[in-house]
N, C-alpha and C positions, 0 to 999 in steps of 0.2 A: 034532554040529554045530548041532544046533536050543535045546541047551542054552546055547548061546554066544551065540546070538543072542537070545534071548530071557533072556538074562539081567540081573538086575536092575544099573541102574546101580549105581557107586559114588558115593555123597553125599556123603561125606565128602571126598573128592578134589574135587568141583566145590566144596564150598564151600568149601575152602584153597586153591581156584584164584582164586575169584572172590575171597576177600578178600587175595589175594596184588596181584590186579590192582587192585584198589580203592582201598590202601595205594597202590599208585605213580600209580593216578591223582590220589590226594587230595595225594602230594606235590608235582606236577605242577602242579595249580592253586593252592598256596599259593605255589611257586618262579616262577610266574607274576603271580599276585598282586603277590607280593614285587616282582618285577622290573619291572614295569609301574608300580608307584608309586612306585617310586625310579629312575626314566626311563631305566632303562638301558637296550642296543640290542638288538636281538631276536637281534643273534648271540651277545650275553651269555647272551641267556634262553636258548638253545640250551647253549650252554657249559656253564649252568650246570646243564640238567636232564641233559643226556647224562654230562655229568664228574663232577658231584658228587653224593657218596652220600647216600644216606636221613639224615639228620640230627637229632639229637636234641636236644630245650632249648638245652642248651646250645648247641650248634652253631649253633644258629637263632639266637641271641642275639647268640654270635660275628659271624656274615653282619650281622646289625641294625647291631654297634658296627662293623662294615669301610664298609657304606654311610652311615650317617650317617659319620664320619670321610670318606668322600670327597665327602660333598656339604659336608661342614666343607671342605674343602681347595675346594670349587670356587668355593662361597662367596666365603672368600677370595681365591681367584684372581679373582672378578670383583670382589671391592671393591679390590684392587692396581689392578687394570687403571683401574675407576672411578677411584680415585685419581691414577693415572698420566693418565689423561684431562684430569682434571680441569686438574691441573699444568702439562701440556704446553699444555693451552688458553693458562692464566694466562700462561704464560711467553710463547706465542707474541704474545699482547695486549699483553703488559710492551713486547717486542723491536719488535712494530709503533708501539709509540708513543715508543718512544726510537729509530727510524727515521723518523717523520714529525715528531719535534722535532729532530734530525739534519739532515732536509731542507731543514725551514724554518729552521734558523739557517744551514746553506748558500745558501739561495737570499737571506737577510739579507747575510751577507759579498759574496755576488754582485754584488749591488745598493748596497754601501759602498763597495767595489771599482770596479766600474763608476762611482760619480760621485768618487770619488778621482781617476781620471784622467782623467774630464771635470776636473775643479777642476785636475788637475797642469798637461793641457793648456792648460788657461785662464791659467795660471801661465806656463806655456813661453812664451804666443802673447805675453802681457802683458810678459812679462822682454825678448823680445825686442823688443816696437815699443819701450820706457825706453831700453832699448840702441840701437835706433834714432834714437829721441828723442833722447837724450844726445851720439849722434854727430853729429846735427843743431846741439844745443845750443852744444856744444864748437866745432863749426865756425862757428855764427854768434857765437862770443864773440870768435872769434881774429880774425873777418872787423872787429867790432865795435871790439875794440882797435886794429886795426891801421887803420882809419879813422878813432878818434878821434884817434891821434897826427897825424892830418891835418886835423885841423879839424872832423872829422865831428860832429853830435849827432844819439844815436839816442831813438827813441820810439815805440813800436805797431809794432815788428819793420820799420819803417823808419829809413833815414840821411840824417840832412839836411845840406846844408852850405851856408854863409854866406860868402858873398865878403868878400871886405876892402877889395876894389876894385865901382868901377862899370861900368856899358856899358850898349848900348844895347841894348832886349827880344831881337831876333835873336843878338848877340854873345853875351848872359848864356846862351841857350839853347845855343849852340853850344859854351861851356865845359862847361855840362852832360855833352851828347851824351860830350865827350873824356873825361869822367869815368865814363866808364858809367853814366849816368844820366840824369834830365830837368827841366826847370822843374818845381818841387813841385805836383803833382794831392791838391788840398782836398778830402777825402770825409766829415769832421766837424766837430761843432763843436769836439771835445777838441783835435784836429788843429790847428785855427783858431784856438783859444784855444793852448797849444802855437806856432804858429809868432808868434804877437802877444809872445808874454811876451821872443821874441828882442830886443825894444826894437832896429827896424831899418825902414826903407821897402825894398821890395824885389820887384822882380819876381818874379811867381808864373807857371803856366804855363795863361794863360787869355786867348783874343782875338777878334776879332769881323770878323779884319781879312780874311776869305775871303767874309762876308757880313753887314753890317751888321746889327746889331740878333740876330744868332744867333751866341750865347758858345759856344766849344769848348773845350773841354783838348787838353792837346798830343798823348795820345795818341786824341782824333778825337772822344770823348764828349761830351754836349753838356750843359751847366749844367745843372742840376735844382734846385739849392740853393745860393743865393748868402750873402753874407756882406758887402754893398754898405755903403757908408758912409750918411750922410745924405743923398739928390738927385744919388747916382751909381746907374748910370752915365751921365753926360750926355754925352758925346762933345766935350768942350768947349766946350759951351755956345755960344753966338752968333758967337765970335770965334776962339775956337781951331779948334772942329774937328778931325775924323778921328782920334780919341783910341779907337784900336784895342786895346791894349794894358792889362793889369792887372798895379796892385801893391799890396800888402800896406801900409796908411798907421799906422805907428804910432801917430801923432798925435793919438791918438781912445781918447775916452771909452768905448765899449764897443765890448771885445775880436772880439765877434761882428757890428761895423758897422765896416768897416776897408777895403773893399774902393775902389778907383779908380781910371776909364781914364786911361790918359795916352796921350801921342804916344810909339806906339811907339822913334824914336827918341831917344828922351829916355835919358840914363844916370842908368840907380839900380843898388842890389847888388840881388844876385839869390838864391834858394833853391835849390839842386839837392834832387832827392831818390831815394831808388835802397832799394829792397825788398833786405831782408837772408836 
């Protein structure tokens, strides 16, 4: 028993031991090595010291051309993807600016649109006061003929008409009246010049006969602008007297001095006049 114990080890068995475990540790850290600087994941490195066998040159060479080949393939797959990135940017810049030239020529049409129908409506509004107009037009042509076949003559969208006969101021107004109309109210010179070119003496619709010395028109207005002859109006001077009444004197050198009272009942022709 004492021989057993005190017997000489075996060296030769430790050192086939230890260079047994030496070999799988130096594999160990080269398969680590390896896998650590080609980034693979530690469950690889595991994979790969538990599963794969002691390897020789070759073998190791093999493992070199598998990992370079996958970091070629990853490579690649990030310069696709780069590329794809890239593209997808491009395109989506392209699509944004053929969307905001898209907008702004929508929001152009909007705004051509919108004054197109301001201008139609403007059109419309326009077509119809012409139309209006014309319906006015037409109706004072027909009012216009159908008074000249009576004697009427028109001028500045009034009808004047001229007696053939005489009477006295009151009388000739009250032919008027029956005509739908009044003794002629003088508001210009064209007017004045206009009723002078009649070659006629004629009562006009102008008197003084409610208050001396303060000229009215018939419809209650009072003188502002006369058209008097030379040293009218005198009320007939010394001897006549109460020369109320105005008429239109041919007679006379200028068209715009024509104007003269007379005794209202005096008969001259007379001017009606009536807005068309």
């Amino acid at each position: 028993m004492s021989k057993v114990i005190y017997a000489e080890p075996d060296m030769n068995k430790k050192v086939k031991f230890d260079r047994g475990e030496m070999e799988e540790r130096i594999v160990d850290i080269y398969v680590s090595a390896d896998t650590l600087r080609d980034g693979e994941t530690s469950t690889k490195k595991e994979e790969t010291v538990d599963t794969a066998p002691i390897n020789g040159p070759e073998d190791q060479q093999t493992d070199n051309r598998a990992i370079k080949d996958s970091e070629d393939k990853r490579n690649t797959l990030f310069q696709s993807f780069s590329l794809y990135k890239i593209n997808a940017t491009e395109e989506r810049d392209q699509l944004q600016t053929i969307y905001n030239n898209l907008t702004r020529e929508r929001d152009q049409l909007q705004t051509r649109y919108n004054n197109l129908t301001k201008e139609r409506d403007q059109l419309q509004t326009r077509y119809n006061t012409l139309t209006t107009e014309k319906g006015h037009i037409q109706a004072k042509l027909f009012v216009i003929e159908q008074h000249c076949q009576k004697g009427w003559r028109y001028f500045d969208s009034s009808l004047y008409f001229l007696s053939t006969e005489t009477k006295t101021w009151k009388e000739s107004r009250q032919d008027c009246l029956e005509r739908v109309a009044d003794l002629v109210i003088i508001n210009s010179n064209k007017e004045q010049t206009f009723l002078f070119n009649l070659h006629t003496r004629a009562w006009i619709g102008l008197t003084d006969s409610v208050t001396e010395g303060t000229w009215k028109w018939v419809d209650g207005t009072t003188l502002t602008t006369g058209y008097w002859g030379t040293g009218q109006p005198d009320n007939g001077g010394l001897f006549s007297g109460q020369e109320d009444c105005v008429e239109i004197y041919y007679g006379q050198d200028d068209p715009v001095k024509t104007w003269n009272d007379d005794k209202c009942g005096t008969n001259h022709n007379w001017i009606c006049e009536k807005a068309v």
